[in-house]
Backbone as JSON Lines, residues from 0, in Angstrom:
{"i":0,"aa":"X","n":[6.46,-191.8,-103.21],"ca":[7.88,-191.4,-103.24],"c":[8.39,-191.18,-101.81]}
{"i":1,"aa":"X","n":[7.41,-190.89,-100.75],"ca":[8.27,-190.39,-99.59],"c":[8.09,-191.57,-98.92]}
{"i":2,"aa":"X","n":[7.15,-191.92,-98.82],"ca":[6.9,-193.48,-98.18],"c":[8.6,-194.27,-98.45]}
{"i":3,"aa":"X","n":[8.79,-194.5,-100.38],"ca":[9.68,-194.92,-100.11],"c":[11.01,-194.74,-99.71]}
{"i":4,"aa":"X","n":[10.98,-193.28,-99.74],"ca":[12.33,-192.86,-99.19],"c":[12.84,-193.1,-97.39]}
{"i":5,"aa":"X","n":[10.99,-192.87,-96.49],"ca":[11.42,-193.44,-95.22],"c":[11.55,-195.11,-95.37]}
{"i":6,"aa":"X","n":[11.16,-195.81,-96.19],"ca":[11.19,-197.13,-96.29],"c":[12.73,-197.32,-96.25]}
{"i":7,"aa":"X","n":[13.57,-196.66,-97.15],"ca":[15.0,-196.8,-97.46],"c":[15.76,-196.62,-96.36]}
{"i":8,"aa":"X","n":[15.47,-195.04,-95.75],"ca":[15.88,-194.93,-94.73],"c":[15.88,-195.94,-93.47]}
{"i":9,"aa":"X","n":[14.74,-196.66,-93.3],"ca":[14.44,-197.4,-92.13],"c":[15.24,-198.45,-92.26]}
{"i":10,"aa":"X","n":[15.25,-198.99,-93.55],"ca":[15.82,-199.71,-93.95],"c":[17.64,-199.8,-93.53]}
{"i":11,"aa":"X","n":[18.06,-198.67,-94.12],"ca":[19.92,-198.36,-93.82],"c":[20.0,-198.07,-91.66]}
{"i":12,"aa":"X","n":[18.82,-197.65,-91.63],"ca":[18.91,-197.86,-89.93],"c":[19.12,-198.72,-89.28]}
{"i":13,"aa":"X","n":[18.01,-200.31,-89.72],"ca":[18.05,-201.24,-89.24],"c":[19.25,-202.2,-89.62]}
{"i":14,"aa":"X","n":[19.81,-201.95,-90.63],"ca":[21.11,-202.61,-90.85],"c":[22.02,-201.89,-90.46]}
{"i":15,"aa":"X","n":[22.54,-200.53,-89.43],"ca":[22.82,-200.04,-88.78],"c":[22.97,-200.79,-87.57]}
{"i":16,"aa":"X","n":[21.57,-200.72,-86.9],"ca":[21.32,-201.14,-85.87],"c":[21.95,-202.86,-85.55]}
{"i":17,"aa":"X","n":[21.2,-203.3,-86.23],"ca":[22.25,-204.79,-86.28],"c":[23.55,-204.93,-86.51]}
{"i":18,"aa":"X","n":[24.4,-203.9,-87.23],"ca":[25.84,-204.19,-87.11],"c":[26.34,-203.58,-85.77]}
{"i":19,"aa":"X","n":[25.75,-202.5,-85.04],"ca":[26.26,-201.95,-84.0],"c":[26.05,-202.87,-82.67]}
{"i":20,"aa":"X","n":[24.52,-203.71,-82.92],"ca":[24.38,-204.3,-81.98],"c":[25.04,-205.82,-82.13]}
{"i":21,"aa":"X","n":[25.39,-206.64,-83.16],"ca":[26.45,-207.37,-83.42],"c":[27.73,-206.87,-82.69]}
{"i":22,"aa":"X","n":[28.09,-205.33,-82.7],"ca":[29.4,-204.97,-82.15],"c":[29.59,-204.73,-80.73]}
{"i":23,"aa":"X","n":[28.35,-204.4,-80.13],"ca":[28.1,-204.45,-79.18],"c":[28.4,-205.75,-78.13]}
{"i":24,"aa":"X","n":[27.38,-207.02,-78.77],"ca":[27.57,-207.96,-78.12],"c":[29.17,-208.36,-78.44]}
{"i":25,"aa":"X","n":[29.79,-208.27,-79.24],"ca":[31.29,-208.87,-79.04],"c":[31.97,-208.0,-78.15]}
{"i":26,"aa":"X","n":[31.87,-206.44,-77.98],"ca":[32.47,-206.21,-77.28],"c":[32.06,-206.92,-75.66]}
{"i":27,"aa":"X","n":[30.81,-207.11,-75.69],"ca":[30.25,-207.39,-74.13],"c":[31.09,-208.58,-74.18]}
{"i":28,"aa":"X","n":[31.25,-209.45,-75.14],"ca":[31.66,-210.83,-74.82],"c":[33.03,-210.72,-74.41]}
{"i":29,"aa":"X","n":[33.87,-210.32,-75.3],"ca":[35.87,-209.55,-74.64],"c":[35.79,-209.03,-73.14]}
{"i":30,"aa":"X","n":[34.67,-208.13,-72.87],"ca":[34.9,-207.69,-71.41],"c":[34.54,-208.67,-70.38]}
{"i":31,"aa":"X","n":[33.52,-209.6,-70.73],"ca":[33.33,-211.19,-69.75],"c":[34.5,-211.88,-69.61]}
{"i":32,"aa":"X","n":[35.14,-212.22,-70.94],"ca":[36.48,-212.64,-70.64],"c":[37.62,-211.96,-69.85]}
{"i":33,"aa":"X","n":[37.57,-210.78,-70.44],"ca":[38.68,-210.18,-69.82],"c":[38.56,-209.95,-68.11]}
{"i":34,"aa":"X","n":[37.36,-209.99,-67.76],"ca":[36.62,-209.7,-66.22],"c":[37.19,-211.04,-65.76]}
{"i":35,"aa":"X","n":[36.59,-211.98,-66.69],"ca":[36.88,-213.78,-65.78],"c":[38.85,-214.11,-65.89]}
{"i":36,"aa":"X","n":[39.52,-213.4,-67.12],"ca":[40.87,-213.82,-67.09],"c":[41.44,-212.91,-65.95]}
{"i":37,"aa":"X","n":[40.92,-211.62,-65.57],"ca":[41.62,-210.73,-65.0],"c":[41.14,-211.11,-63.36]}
{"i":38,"aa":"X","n":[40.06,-211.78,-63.01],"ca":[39.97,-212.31,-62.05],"c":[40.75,-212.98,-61.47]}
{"i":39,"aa":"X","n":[41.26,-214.35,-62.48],"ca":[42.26,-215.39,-61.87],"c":[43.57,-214.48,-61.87]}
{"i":40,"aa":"X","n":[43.84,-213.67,-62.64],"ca":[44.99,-213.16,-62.4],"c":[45.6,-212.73,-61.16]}
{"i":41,"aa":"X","n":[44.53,-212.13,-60.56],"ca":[44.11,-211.14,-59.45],"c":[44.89,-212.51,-58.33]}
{"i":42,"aa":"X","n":[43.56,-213.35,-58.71],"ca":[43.94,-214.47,-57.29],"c":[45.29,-215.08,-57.15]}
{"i":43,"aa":"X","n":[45.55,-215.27,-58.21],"ca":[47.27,-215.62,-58.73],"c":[48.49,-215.11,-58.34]}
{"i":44,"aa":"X","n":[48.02,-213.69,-58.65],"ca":[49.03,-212.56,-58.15],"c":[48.92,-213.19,-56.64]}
{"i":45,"aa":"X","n":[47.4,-212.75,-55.81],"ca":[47.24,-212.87,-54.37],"c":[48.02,-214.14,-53.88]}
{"i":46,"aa":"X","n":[47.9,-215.18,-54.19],"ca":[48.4,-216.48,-54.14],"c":[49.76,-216.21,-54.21]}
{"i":47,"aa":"X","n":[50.86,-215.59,-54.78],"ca":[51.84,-215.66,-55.19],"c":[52.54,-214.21,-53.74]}
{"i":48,"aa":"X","n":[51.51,-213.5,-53.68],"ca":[52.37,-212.93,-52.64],"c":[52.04,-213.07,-51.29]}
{"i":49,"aa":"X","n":[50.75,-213.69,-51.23],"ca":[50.67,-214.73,-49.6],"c":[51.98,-215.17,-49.57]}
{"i":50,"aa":"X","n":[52.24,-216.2,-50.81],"ca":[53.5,-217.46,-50.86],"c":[54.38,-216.81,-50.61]}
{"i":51,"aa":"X","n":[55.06,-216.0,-51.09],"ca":[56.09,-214.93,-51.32],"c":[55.97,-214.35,-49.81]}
{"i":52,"aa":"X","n":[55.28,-213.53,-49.57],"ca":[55.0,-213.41,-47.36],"c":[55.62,-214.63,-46.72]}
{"i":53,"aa":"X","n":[54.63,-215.45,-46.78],"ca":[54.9,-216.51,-45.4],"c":[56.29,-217.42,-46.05]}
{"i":54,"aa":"X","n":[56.83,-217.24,-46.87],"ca":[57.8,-217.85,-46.92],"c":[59.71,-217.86,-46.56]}
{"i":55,"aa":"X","n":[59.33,-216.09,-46.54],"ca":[60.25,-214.64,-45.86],"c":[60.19,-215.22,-44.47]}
């Protein structure tokens, strides 16, 4: 009986564990993007007010 009750338990953990770590990696994956979109942004902006400078 207790065997199977940690069995159950281990059990609702590890399908725990895999949905958090499923959630995990998507969040890691949104912040790669958002790191690589917010990069070009960055340079874009920079680009745009070099242009915007030397053109004054």
């Amino acid at each position: 009986m207790k065997r199977e009750n940690m069995y159950r338990d281990w059990k609702g953990i590890s399908y725990r564990n895999v949905f958090y770590a499923k959630l995990n990696n998507l969040f890691r994956v949104c912040k790669c993007i958002e790191r690589k979109t917010g990069y070009k942004w960055m340079l874009i902006t920079q680009n745009l007010v070099k242009n915007g400078l030397s053109s004054n």
